[in-house]
N, C-alpha and C positions, 0 to 999 in steps of 0.2 A: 504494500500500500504506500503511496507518495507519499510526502509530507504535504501538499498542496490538500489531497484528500482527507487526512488526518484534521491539519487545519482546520478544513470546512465541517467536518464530522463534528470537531471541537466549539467551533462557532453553533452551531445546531445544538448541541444538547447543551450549550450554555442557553441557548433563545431557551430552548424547552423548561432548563431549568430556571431561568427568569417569569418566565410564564407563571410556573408552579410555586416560587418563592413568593412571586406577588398574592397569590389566591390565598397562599398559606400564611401570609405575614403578620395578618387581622387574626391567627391562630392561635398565635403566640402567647407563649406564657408571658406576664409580664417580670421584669428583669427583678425585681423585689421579690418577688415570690423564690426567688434562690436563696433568701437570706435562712430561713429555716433550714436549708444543708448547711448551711458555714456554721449556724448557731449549734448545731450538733456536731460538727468537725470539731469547734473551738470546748466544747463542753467533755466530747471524750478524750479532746487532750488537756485537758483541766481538770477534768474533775476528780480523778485518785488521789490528786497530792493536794490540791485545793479546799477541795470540798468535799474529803473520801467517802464519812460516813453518811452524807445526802446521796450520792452518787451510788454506791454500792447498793443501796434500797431503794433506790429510784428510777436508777438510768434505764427502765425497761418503761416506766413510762413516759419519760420526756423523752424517748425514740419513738414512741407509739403515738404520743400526744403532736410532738413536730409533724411527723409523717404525716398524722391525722389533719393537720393544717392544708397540711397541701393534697391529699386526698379529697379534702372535698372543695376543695378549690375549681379544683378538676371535674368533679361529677356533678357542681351546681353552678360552673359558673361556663368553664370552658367547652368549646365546643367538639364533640367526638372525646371529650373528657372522658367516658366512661372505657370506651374502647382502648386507650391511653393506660389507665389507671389495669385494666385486664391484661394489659401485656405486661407490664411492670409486675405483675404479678404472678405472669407466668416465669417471669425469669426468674423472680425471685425463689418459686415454688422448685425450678430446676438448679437453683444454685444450692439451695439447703437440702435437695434431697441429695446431691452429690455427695457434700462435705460432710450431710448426717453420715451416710451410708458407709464411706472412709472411715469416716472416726471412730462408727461404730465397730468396724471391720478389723481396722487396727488395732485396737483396743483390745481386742482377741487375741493378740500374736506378740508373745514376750520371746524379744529375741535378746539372749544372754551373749555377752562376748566378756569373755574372761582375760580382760588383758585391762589395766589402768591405765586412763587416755594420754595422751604425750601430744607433742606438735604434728611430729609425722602419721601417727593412728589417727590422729582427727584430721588430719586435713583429709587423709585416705580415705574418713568415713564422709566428708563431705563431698568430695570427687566421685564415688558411689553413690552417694544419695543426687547428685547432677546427674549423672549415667542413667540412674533409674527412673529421674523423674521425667524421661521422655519417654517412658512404658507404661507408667501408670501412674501419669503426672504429677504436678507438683502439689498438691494435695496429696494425694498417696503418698507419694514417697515423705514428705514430712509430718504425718501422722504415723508412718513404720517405722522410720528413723530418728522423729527428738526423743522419743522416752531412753532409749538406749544410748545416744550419744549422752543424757543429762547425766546416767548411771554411769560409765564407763571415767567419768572426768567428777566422780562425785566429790569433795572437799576443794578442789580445786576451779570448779566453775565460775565462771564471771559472766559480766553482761554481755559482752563482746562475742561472748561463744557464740550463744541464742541470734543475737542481729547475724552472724556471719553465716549461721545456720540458716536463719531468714533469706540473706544477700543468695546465698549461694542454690541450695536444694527448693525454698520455697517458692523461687523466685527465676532468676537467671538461668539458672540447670536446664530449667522445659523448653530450651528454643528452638529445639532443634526437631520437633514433629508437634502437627496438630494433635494428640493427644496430651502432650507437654502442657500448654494453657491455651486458656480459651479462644484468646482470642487469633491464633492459629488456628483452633476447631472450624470456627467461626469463616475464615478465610478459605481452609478446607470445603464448608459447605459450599460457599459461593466458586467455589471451582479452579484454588492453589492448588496444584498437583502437592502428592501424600508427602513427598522427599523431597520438597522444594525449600524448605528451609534447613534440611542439614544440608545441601547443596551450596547456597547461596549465605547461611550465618556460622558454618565452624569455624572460620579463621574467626574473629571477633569473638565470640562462644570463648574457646581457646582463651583467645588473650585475654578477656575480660577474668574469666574463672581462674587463669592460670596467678594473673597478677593478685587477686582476690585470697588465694588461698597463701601464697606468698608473705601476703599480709597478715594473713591471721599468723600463719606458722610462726612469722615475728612474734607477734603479741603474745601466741602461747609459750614459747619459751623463755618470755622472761617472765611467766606465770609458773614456768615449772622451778624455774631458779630460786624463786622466793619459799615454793611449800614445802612440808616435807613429802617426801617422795614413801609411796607403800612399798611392800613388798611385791615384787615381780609373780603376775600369774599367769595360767598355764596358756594363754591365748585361746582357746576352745572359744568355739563362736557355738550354741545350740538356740533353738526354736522352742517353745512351748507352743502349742494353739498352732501347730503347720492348716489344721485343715481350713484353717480362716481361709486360706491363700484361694483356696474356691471359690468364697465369697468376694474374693481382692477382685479374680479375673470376672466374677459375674457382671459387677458393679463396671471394670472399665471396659467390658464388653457392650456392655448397657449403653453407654456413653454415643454409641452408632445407632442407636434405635431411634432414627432420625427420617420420617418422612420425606427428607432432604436425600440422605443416603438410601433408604432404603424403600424404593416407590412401592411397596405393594404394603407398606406398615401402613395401618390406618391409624386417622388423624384423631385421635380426641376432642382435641380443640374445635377442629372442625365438624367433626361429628355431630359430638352432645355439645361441643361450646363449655366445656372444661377447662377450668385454668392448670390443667395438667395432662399430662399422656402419658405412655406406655411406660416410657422412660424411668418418669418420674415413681410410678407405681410399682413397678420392678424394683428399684433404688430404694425406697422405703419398708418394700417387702422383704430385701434381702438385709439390710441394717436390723429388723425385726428377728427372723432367722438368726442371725448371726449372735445377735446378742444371747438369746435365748439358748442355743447351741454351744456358745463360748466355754472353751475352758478354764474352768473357775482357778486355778493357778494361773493362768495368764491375765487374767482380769485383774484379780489381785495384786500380781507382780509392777502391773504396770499402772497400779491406783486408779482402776478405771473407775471415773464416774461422768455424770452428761451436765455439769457445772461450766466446764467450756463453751459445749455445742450449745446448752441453753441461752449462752453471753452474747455467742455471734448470732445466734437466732434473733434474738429481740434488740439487739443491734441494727444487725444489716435490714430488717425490716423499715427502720429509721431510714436507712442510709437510701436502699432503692426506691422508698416513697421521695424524700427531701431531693435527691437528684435528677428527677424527671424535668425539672424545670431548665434544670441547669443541661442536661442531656440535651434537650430541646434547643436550647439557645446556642450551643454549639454547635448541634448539627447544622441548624438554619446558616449560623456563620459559616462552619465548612463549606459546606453546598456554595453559598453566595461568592466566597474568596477564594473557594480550595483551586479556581483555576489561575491565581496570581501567584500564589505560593511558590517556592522554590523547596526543593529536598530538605531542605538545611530548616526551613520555618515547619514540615511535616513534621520532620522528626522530634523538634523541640516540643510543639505543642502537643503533639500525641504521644511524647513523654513524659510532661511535666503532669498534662489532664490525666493520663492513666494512675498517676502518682496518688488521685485525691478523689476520680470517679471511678465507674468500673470501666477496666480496661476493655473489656468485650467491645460495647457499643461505642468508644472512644477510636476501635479500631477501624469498626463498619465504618464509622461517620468520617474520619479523614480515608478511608481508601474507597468509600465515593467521592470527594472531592477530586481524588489523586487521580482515581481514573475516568472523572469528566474532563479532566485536562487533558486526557490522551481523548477525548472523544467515544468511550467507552462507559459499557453501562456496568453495573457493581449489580447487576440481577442477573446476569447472562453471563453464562459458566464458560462459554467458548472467548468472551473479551477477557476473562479473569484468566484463564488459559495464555491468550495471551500477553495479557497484559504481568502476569509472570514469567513469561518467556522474555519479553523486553522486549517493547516496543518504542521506535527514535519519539522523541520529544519533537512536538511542532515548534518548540520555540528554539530557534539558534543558538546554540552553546549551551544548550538544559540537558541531562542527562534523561537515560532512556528510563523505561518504565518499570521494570525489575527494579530502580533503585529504590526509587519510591518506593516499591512495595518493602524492598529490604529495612528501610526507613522506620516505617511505621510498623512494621513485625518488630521489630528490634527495641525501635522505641515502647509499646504496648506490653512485650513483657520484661526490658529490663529496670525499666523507667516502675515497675510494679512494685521492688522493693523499697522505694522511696520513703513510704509511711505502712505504719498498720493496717489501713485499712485501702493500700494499694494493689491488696490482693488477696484472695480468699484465707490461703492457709498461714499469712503473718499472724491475722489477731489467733488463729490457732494455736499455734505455735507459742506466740506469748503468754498465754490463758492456760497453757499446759505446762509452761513454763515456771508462771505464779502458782500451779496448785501445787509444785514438787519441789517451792519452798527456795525455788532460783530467783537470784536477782537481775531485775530484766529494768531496760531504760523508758522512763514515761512517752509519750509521743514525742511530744515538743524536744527532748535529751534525746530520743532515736534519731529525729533528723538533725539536729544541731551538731549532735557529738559524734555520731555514725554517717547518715547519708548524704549529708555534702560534703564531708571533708575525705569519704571513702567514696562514696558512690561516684560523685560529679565529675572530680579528675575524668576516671575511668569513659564516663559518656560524653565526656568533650574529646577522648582525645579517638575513642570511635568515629566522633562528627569529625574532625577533625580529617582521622584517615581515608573515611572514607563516603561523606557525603559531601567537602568542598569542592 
């Protein structure tokens, strides 16, 4: 295809999209109506050390009460409000039956490793739990691997382990297949070939993980200089609860039972008009199983109770109501701008937004913008096809269209471990972290003392190599 043709393709679904932003513009949320997500960002990052004993008794209903705000803001004021509020609803019903079902599942499976943690053991176990989390993502894997890395490093633990744990397996580790994080899946559906991002992200992957673990490794050893050191044990790695692992592969088998992937699944949604399907029924049915099934030394061993899961439950229900607005205004603006944009402006803001909304629909929304600029539609599997194959740029001197995409993959999950609540299995991870008596950093201390002055480096000098 020319670039003459491209152009004029480009010009056209810009008119189209002018058209459509006009119609929709009168839609819109009003921009104040975002303030109930900040007020909830600012309140879970205040409120433990602030105002702990209000907060520990509360925070389920000032996330229920803000959401509530905007909830029906939506259903009495705005228009298609209710249809709005139904999707938001479905995501959120598929995001909690995932991480239920994980958590429960994991929960099941006390894996022993008889060796006292060191630089070199832990960084190994953190380069495994990356490895793994593009099998059974990064959820999985950091629901299988913090109970055991917290024991293995027990007297010796800091905060620093847990964030790197976060940085690395809950986070960064999954880039390298759509099962890894969502919003991979997500691009998957719309029609990224399966191995298109370990193709196009292991150099970076690499470097970013390699320098990462580097770091820690520093830190930990002059954490092992100061304690006293135990006595040396036998190394033995054993399993309790292996037959969870049935339940592991159900769940991330489950994960494809997607009307998208699989045309003869029938729709729920569509059917009875459920804010759920098969997916999601499966996923809650096997977390039920599981628990029930679990062997009671591995429950045990590994302190399991549902004081986490119930945290990010009536959390994130805050979080995916208060955000709808703010979703909304972004998209609007991608859509309107995303064809002035250069690679260098995708990547920042589809990393900085993933950082504080959910990265999923932070990804959709700039990689339609990204590929209205090629003249390409973000519904139609054969432009996505190519338009990760790389397609030239209409604009002289712009880079092709694989980068883009690499851009915003890249940005959306690494740009995740930013904050807590930049991706599912941080607040996890932290919440599992506090009930086994570890000390973990407040939000506001995780990004000040951990993610810019660890994270940032790292993604500027990615942009740096490879989107100027």
């Amino acid at each position: 295809m020319s670039k003459s043709l491209i152009a004029a393709n480009c010009n056209e679904t810009a008119a189209l999209a002018a058209v459509h932003l006009l119609q929709l513009h009168n839609h819109l949320p009003p921009v104040w109506l975002a303030a109930p997500f900040i007020l909830l960002l600012l309140m879970i990052a205040t409120g433990p050390f602030l105002y702990s004993h209000f907060w520990e008794h509360h925070y389920s209903k000032v996330s229920i009460g803000l959401g509530g705000i905007v909830a029906a803001y939506y259903l009495f004021v705005m228009e298609q409000g209710g249809r709005i509020l139904l999707h938001s609803l479905e995501e959120y019903l598929s995001f909690i039956a995932l991480i239920t079902a994980l958590f429960v599942v994991s929960g099941g499976i006390l894996i022993r490793i008889e060796r006292r943690g060191s630089p070199l053991i832990n960084g190994a176990l953190l380069l495994a739990g990356a490895l793994v989390s593009n099998v059974i993502g990064t959820t999985g894997a950091s629901m299988l691997l913090i109970r055991p890395f917290i024991r293995i490093n027990e007297g010796r633990i800091k905060a620093f382990h847990i964030v790197f744990f976060i940085f690395i397996v809950s986070n960064i580790g999954g880039a390298l297949t759509p099962i890894g994080d969502p919003p991979l899946f997500l691009g998957f559906l719309k029609g990224v070939p399966f191995f298109w991002a370990v193709q196009k992200i292991w150099f970076p992957w690499i470097l970013t993980l390699g320098g990462l673990i580097l770091i820690f490794i520093v830190l930990d050893s002059r954490v092992g200089n100061r304690e006293t050191a135990a006595p040396e044990q036998s190394g033995k790695v054993s399993v309790v609860g292996a037959k969870s692992f049935m339940y592991l592969a159900m769940v991330i088998g489950a994960v494809f039972l997607d009307p998208s992937v699989i045309s003869w699944l029938p729709s729920l949604q569509t059917m009875l008009h459920l804010p759920f399907g098969i997916r999601e029924l499966l996923m809650f049915a096997v977390a039920f199983a599981a628990y029930t099934t679990a062997d009671k030394e591995a429950l045990k061993g590994n302190n399991f109770n549902f004081i986490p899961i119930r945290e990010v439950a009536f959390l994130f229900i805050g979080i995916f109501a208060t955000m709808i607005p703010a979703l909304e205004l972004m998209g609007d603006y991608a859509s309107a701008h995303g064809g002035g944009f250069s690679v260098t402006r995708f990547y920042w803001m589809t990393g900085v937004l993933s950082g504080v909304l959910d990265n999923a629909p932070t990804y959709l929304s700039f990689l339609a913008g990204a590929s209205g600029k090629f003249g390409m539609d973000i519904n139609s599997v054969s432009d996505m096809q190519k338009f990760a194959h790389g397609v030239s740029s209409p604009v002289s001197g712009d880079v092709s269209s694989d980068i883009y995409l690499m851009a915003i993959s890249m940005a959306s999950v690494f740009f995740g471990s930013l904050t807590y609540i930049g991706n599912a299995p941080n607040f996890m991870v932290k919440n599992i972290a506090t009930q086994g008596k570890v000390e973990v950093p407040g939000f506001i201390e995780y990004i000040f003392k951990y993610s810019i002055p660890v994270l940032i480096p790292f993604f500027v000098l990615i942009w740096w190599l490879f989107f100027i």
